[in-house]
C-alpha distance (Angstrom), angle and dihedral (degrees) to the residues before:
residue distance angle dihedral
X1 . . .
X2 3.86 . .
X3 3.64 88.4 .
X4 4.18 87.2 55.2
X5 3.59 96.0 44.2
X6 3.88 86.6 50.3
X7 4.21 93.1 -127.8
X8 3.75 113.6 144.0
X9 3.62 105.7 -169.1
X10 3.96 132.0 21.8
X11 3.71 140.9 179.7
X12 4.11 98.1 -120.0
X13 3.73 129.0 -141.7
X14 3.65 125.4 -163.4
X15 3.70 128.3 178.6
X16 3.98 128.9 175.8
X17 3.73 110.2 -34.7
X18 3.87 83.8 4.0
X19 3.91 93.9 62.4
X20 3.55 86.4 56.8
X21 4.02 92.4 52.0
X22 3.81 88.7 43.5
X23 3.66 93.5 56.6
X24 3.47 87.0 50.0
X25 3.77 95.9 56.7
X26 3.91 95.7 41.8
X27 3.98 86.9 49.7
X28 4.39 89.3 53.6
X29 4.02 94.6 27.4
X30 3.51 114.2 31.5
X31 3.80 90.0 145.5
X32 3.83 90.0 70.8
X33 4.06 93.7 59.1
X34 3.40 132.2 106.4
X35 4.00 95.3 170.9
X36 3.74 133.1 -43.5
X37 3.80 141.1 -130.3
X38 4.06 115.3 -165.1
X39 3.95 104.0 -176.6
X40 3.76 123.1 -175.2
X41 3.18 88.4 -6.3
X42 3.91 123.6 -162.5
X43 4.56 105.1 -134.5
X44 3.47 91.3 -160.0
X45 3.96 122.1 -136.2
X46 3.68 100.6 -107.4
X47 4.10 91.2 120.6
X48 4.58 89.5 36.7
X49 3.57 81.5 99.4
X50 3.58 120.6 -116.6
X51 3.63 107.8 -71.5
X52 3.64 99.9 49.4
X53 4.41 82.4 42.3
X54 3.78 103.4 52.0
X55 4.36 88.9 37.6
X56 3.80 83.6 54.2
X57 4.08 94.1 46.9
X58 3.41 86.7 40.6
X59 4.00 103.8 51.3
X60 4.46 89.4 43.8
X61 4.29 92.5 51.9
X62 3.66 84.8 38.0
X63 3.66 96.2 56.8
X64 3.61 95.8 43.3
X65 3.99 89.7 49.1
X66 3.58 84.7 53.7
X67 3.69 107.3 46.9
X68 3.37 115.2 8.4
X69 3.64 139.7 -132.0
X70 4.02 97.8 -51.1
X71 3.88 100.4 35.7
X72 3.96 87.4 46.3
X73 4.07 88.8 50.7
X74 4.25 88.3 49.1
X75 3.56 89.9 61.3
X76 3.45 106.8 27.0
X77 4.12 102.8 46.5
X78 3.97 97.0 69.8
X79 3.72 89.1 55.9
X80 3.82 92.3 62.4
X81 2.90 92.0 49.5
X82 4.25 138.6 79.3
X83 3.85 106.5 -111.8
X84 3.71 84.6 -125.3
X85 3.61 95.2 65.2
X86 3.44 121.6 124.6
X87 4.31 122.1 -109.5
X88 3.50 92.9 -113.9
X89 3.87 98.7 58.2
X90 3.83 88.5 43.6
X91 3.92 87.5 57.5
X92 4.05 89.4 50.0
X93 3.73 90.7 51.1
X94 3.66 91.5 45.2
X95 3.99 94.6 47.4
X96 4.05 88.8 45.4
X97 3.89 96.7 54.9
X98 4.07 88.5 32.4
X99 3.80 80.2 73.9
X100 3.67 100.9 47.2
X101 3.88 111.2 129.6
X102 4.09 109.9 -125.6
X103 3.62 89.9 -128.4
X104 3.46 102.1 42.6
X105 4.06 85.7 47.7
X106 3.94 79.5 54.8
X107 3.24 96.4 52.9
X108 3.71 92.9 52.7
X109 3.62 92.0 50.3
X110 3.35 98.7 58.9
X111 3.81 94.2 53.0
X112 3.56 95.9 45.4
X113 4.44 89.3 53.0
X114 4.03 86.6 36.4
X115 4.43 96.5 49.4
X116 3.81 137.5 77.4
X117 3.93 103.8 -158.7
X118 3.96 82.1 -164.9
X119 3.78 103.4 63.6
X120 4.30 84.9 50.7
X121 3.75 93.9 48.7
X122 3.51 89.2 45.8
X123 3.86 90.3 71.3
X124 3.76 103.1 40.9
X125 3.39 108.5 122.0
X126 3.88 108.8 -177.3
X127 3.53 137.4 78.6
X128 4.09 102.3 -54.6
């Protein structure tokens, strides 16, 4: 994408599942940094060991097999969340993963079980 919108450097912002991608990127492209923030950020269970990896993989695809999209944001929303947040950010949350695609969700899934956020970060080597 950087490439295609012909910018060479950027200041890179990762949060969640994105902090996990953005360590990624500064690990293989560290040239194209100007700093980095990695908020919340997701580690990843690539070094859980395998058990605790695959049952992890296993329960996420599961659920979204199971319920689908909407049911999986109903339960899943509220846990993201601080129990003092207000009804109206709930609903956002809910509505944003509501529209999750199964195989993008999939997708994600298997990064977040197959990644070590840790080995990444441990090569960044601009202002963080």
């Amino acid at each position: 994408m950087l490439n295609a919108l012909e910018i060479e450097k950027v200041h890179l912002v990762g949060h969640s599942l994105g902090a996990l991608i953005g360590a990624a990127f500064c690990s293989g492209h560290p040239e194209r940094l100007l700093s980095v923030v990695l908020a919340n950020a997701a580690a990843g269970y690539a070094n859980a060991g395998d058990v605790l990896r695959v049952r992890r993989r296993q329960e996420r695809l599961g659920a979204m097999a199971k319920l689908g999209p909407a049911k999986l944001a109903e339960q899943r929303a509220r846990v993201l969340l601080s129990p003092l947040a207000p009804d109206e950010v709930y609903e956002k949350v809910r509505a944003v993963q509501a529209s999750l695609r199964p195989d993008g969700y999939a997708q994600a899934a298997r990064m977040l079980h197959s990644s070590d956020i840790h080995e990444d970060a441990a090569s960044i080597s601009v202002p963080a």
